[in-house]
C-alpha positions as CSV (number, residue, x, y, z in Angstrom):
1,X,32.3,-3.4,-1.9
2,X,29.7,-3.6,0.8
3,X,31.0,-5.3,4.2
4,X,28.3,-6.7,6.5
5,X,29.2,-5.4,10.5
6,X,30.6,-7.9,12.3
7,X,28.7,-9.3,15.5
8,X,30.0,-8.9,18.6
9,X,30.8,-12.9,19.1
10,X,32.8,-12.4,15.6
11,X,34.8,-9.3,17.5
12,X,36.1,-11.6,19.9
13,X,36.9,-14.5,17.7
14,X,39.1,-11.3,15.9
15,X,41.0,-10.6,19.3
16,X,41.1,-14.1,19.7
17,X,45.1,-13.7,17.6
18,X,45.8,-13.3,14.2
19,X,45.7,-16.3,13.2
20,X,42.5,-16.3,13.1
21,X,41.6,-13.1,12.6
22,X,43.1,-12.9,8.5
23,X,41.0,-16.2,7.6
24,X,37.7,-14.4,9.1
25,X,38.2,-11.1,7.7
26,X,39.1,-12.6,4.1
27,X,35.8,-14.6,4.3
28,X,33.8,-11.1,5.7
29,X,35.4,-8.8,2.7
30,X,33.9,-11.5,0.0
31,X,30.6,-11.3,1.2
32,X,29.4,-8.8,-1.3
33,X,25.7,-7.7,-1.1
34,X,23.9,-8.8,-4.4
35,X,21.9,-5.9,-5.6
36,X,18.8,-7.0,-7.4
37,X,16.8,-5.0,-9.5
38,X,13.3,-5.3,-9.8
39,X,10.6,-3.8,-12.4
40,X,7.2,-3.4,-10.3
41,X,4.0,-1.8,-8.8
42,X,4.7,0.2,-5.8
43,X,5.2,-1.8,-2.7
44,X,6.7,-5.1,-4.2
45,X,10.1,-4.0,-2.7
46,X,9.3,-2.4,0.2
47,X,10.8,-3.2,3.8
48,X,7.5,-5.2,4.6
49,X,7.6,-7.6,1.4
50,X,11.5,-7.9,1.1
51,X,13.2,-7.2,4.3
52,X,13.0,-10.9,5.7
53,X,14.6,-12.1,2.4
54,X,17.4,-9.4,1.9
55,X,18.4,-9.7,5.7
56,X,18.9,-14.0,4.6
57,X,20.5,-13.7,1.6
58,X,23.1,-10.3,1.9
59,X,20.7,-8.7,-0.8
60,X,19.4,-5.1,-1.8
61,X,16.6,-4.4,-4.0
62,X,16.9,-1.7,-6.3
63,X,13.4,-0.9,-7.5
64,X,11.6,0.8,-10.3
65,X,8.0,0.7,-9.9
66,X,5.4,2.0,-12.3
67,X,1.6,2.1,-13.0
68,X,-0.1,0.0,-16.1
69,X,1.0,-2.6,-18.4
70,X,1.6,-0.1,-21.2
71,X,4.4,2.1,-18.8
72,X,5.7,-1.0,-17.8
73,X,6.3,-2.5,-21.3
74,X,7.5,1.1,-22.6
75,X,10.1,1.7,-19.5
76,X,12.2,-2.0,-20.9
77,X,11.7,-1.0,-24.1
78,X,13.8,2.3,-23.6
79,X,16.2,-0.1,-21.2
80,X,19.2,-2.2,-22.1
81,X,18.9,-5.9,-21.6
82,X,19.7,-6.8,-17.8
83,X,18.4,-3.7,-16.6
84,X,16.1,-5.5,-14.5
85,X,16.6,-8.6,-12.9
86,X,13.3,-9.4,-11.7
87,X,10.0,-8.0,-13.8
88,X,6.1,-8.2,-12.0
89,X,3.6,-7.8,-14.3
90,X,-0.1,-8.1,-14.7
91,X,-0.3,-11.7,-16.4
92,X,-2.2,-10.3,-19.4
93,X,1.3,-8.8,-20.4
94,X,3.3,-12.1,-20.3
95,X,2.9,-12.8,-23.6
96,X,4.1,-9.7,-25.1
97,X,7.0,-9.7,-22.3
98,X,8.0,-13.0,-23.9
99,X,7.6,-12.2,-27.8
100,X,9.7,-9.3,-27.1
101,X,12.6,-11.3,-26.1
102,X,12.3,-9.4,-22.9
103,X,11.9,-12.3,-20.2
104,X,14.4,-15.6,-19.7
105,X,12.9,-19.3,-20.0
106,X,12.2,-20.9,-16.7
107,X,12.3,-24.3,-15.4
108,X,9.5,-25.3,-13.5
109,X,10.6,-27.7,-11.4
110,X,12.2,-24.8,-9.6
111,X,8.7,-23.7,-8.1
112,X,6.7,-25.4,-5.8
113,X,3.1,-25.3,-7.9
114,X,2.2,-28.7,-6.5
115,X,1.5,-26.6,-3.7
116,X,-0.4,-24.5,-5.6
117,X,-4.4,-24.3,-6.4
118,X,-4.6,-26.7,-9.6
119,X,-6.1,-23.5,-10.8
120,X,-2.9,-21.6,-11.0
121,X,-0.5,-24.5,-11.7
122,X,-0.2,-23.3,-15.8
123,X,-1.6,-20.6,-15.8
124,X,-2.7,-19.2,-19.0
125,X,-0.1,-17.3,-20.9
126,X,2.5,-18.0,-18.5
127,X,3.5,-20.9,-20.5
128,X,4.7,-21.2,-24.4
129,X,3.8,-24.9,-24.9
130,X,5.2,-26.3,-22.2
131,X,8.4,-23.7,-21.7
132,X,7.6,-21.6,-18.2
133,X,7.8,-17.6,-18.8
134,X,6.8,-16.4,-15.3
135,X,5.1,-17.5,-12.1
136,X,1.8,-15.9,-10.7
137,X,2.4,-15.0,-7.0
138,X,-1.0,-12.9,-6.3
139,X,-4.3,-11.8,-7.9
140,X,-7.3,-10.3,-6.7
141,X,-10.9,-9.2,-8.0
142,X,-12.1,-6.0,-9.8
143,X,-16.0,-5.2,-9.2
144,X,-17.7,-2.0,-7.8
145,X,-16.0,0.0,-5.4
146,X,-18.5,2.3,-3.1
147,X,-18.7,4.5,0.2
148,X,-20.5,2.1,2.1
149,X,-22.5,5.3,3.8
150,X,-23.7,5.9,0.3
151,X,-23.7,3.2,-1.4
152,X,-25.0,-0.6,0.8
153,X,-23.8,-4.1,-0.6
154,X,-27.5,-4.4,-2.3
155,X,-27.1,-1.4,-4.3
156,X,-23.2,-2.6,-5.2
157,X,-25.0,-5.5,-6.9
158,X,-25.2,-4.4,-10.6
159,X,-23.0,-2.0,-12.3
160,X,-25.9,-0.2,-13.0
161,X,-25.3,1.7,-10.0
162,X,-22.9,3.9,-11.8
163,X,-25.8,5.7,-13.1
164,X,-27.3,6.1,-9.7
165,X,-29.0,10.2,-8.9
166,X,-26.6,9.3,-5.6
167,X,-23.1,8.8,-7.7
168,X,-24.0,11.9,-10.2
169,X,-20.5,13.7,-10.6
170,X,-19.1,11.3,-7.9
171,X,-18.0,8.5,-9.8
172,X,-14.3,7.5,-10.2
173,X,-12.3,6.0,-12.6
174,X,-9.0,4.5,-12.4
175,X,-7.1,5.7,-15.4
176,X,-6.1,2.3,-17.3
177,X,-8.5,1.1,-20.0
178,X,-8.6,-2.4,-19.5
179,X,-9.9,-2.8,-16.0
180,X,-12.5,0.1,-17.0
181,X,-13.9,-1.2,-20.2
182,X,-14.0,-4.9,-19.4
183,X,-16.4,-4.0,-16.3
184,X,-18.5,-2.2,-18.3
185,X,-18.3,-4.7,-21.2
186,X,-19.7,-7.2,-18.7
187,X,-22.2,-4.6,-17.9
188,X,-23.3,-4.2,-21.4
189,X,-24.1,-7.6,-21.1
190,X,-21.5,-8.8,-23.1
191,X,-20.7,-12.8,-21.5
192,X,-17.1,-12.4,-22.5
193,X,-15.4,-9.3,-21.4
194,X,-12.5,-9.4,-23.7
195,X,-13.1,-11.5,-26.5
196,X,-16.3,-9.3,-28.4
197,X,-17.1,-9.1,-31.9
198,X,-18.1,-5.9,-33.7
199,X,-21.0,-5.7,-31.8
200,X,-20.3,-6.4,-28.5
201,X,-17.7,-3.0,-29.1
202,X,-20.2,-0.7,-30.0
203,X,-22.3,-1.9,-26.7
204,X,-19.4,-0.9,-24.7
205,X,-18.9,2.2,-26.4
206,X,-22.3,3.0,-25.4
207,X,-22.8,2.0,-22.2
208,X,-19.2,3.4,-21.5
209,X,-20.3,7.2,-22.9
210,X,-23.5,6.7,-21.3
211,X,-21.5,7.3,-18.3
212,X,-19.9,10.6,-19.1
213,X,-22.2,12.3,-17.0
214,X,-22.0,10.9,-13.9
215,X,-17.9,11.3,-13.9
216,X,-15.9,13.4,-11.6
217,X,-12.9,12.5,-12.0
218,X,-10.2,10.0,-14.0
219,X,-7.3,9.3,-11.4
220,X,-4.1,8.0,-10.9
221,X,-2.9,5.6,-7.8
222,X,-2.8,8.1,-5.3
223,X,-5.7,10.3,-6.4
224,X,-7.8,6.8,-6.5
225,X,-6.8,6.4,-2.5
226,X,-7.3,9.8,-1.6
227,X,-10.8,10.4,-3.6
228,X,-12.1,7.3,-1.8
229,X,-11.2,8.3,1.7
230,X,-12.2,11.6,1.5
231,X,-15.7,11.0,0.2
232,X,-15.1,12.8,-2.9
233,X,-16.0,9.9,-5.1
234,X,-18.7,7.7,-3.8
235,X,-18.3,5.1,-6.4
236,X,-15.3,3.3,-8.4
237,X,-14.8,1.8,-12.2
238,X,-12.0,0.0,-12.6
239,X,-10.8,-1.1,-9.0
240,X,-11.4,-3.6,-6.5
241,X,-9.8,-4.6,-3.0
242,X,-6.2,-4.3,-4.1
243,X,-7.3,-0.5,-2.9
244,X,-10.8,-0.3,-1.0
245,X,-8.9,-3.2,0.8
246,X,-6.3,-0.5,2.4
247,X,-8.5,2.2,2.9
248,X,-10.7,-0.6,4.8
249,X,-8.4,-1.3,7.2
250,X,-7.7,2.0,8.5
251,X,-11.3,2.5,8.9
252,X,-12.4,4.1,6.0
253,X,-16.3,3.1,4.7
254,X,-15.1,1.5,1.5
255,X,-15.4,-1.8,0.2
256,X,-15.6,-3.4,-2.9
257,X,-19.0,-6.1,-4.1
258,X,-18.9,-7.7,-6.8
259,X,-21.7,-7.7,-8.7
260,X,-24.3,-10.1,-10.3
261,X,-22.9,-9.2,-13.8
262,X,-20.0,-11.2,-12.4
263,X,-16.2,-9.4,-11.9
264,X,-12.6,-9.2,-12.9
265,X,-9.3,-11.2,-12.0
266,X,-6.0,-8.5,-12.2
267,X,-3.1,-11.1,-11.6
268,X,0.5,-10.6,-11.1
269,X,3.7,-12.4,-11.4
270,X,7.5,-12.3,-11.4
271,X,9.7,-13.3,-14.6
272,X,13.2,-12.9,-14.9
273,X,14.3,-10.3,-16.8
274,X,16.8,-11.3,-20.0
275,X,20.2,-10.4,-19.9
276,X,20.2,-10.3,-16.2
277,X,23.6,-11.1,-14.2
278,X,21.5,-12.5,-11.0
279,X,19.6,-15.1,-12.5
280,X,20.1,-17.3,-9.2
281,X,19.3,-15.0,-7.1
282,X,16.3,-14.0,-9.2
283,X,15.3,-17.7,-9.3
284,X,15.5,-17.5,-5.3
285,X,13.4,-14.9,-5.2
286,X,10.8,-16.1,-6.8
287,X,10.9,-19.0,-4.8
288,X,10.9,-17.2,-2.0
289,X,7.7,-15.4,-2.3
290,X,5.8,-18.1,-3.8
291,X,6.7,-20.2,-0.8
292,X,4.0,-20.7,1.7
293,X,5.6,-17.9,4.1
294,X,6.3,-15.2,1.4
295,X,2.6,-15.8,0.2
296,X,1.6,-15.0,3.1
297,X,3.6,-11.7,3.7
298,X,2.4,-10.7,0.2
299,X,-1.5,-11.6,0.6
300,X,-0.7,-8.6,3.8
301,X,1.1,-6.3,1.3
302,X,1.2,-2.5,2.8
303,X,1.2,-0.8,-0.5
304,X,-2.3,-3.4,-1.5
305,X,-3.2,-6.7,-0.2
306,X,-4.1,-9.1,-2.6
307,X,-5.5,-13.0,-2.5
308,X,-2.6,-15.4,-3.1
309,X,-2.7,-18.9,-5.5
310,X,-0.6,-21.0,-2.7
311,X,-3.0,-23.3,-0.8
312,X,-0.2,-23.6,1.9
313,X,0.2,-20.1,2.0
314,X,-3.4,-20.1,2.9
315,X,-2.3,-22.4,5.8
316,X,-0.3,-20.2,7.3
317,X,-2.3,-16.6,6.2
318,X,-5.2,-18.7,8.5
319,X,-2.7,-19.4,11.2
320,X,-1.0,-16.2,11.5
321,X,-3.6,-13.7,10.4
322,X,-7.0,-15.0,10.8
323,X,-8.4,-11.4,10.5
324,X,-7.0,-10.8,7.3
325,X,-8.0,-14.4,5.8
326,X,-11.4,-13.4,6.7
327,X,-11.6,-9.7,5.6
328,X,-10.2,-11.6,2.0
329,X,-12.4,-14.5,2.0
330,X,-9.3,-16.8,2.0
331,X,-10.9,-19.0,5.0
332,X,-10.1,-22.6,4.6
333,X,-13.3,-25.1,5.1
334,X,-16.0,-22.5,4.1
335,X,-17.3,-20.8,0.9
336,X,-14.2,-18.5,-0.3
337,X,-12.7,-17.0,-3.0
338,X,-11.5,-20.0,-4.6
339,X,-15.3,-20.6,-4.8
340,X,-16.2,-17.7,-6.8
341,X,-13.7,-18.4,-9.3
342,X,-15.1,-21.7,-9.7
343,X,-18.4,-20.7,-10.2
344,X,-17.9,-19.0,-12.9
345,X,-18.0,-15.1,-11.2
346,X,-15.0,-14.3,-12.1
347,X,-13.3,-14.2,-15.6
348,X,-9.7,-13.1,-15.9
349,X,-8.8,-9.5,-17.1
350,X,-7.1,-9.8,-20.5
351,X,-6.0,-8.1,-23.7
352,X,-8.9,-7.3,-25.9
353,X,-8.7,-10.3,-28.3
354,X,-10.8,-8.8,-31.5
355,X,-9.7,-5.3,-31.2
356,X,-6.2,-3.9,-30.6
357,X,-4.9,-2.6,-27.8
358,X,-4.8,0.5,-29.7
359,X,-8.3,0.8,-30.4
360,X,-9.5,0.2,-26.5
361,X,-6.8,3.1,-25.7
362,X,-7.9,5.5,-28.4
363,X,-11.2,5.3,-27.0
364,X,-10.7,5.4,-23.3
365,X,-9.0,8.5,-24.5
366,X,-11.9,9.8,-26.5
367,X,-14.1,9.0,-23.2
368,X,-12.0,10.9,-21.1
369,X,-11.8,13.8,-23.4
370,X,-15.9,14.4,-24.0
């Protein structure tokens, strides 16, 4: 049992006579701190995203954090149900999250999407019918990362850049398939990334090997950060601000354009994991972070900053940190983000829809291994 350290104005209420002091102290010793465990990317429970909320509510994360859909999937597969209490993942996963039996029903008049972009207020495979499975609380856009030295805006345009003389042997990939191979789908001039026939495959199979060359290296998180920084790699696949965004801010000449062939959406949200024993303060949680002031603290994140789906958390984002609304294109009353989604730059990263999952793998490995 965890006991909270009384203030000093509760000290003297204790000398005060005892009386008193048994009432308080039998209150103080059932205050237990609830420990909630979450399922996530690296940084979601971190002092900068969670501290405000476990200071208010006598609770202690417990994460796990991992990288990819596929680990994420494979780690509560080998768990018992109610290992974790509170699951992100990338929204593409939702759906097998749910037909797994792996995620609890939600109501969703519990969460406040009227203040929400109408955009985000069902999102796609968040919902079976009309049955809530998880809430979005952040996305962002994938496109062509660069050294800005190297590499200007202009020549960021077009994914054809990854075959530029300049990016020969200095072009990264993050190591997950489906970021990767729907840019270069879109490249191959395929109009949807995901959803190709026979076809459309084979173009990405070839543009994608046309590529070998130029690569220097397949990376994971860290290596990705590192690589950029250091100049190593001059160009990215498979990436967008959610890194170049960090690296940006502590001065490093990275960004990330995204290009006329049009870019990605990665999106994350928080379901509650089945069998948990904190359901209500899983629920709170997610309220809490979807609410206009955890929106905000996430859009910020440390770990990777990300735009947010909350109009109101926009407000305040605007309010509070007007340099960061700008360096995301989250200003209110001028052309933003919400703009390029609606003009049709953007389309959502998904699974592939006329291939399995299996096949894109197999073949990101067969890239990787030529």
């Amino acid at each position: 049992m965890t006991l909270r350290t009384p203030t000093r104005r509760h000290l003297l209420k204790m000398t005060a006579g005892a009386a008193l002091a048994t009432p308080f102290l039998s209150i103080r010793a059932s205050a237990q701190t609830v420990n909630l465990s979450m399922l996530a990317w690296y940084g979601h429970a971190e002092p900068d995203i969670v501290g405000a909320f476990e200071e208010e509510n006598n609770v202690k994360f417990t994460p796990k954090y991992y990288t990819g859909g596929d680990n994420m999937l494979g780690l509560i597969a080998q768990s018992p149900a109610g290992t974790y209490d509170v699951i992100l993942s990338d929204a593409e996963y939702v759906q097998q999250l749910n037909a797994a039996g792996y995620i609890e029903a939600l109501d969703a008049a519990d969460y406040a999407f009227d203040d929400f972009y109408p955009e985000f207020q069902k999102f796609p495979g968040h919902w079976q019918d009309d049955t809530l499975y998880s809430v979005i609380t952040r996305f962002g856009f994938l496109g062509v990362a660069h050294n800005t030295d190297v590499l200007s805006e202009k020549d960021a345009a077009s994914y054809a850049v990854f075959s530029d003389a300049r990016v020969t042997g200095k072009l990264g990939h993050f190591d997950w398939h489906l970021p990767n191979l729907g840019q270069l789908s879109l490249s191959a001039g395929n109009g949807s990334a995901y959803d190709i026939d026979d076809a459309g495959w084979d173009k990405v199979q070839e543009a994608t090997m046309a590529l070998r060359g130029q690569v220097g290296g397949f990376f994971d998180y860290g290596g990705t950060f590192s690589s950029l920084n250091d100049g190593q790699m001059v160009a990215f696949a498979g990436i967008g601000d959610w890194i170049t965004g960090v690296l940006e801010k502590n001065g490093a000449k990275v960004r990330t354009t995204i290009p006329e062939e049009g870019g990605l959406q990665w999106t994350e949200s928080f379901s509650i994991g089945k069998g948990t024993q904190n359901y209500d303060m899983a629920r709170k949680w997610i309220q809490w972070i979807t609410s206009a002031e955890g929106q905000a603290k996430s859009a910020d994140m440390a770990a990777y900053p990300a735009l947010i789906p909350n109009k109101k958390g926009w407000e305040v984002l605007n309010a509070t940190n007007p340099a960061e609304a700008k360096r995301q294109n989250m200003v209110l009353g001028q052309h933003n983000a919400m703009d390029m989604i609606r003009e049709g730059r953007i389309q959502y990263r998904q699974l592939p829809v006329q291939q399995s999952l299996e096949d894109w793998n197999d073949f990101w490995s067969d890239y990787k291994g030529a």
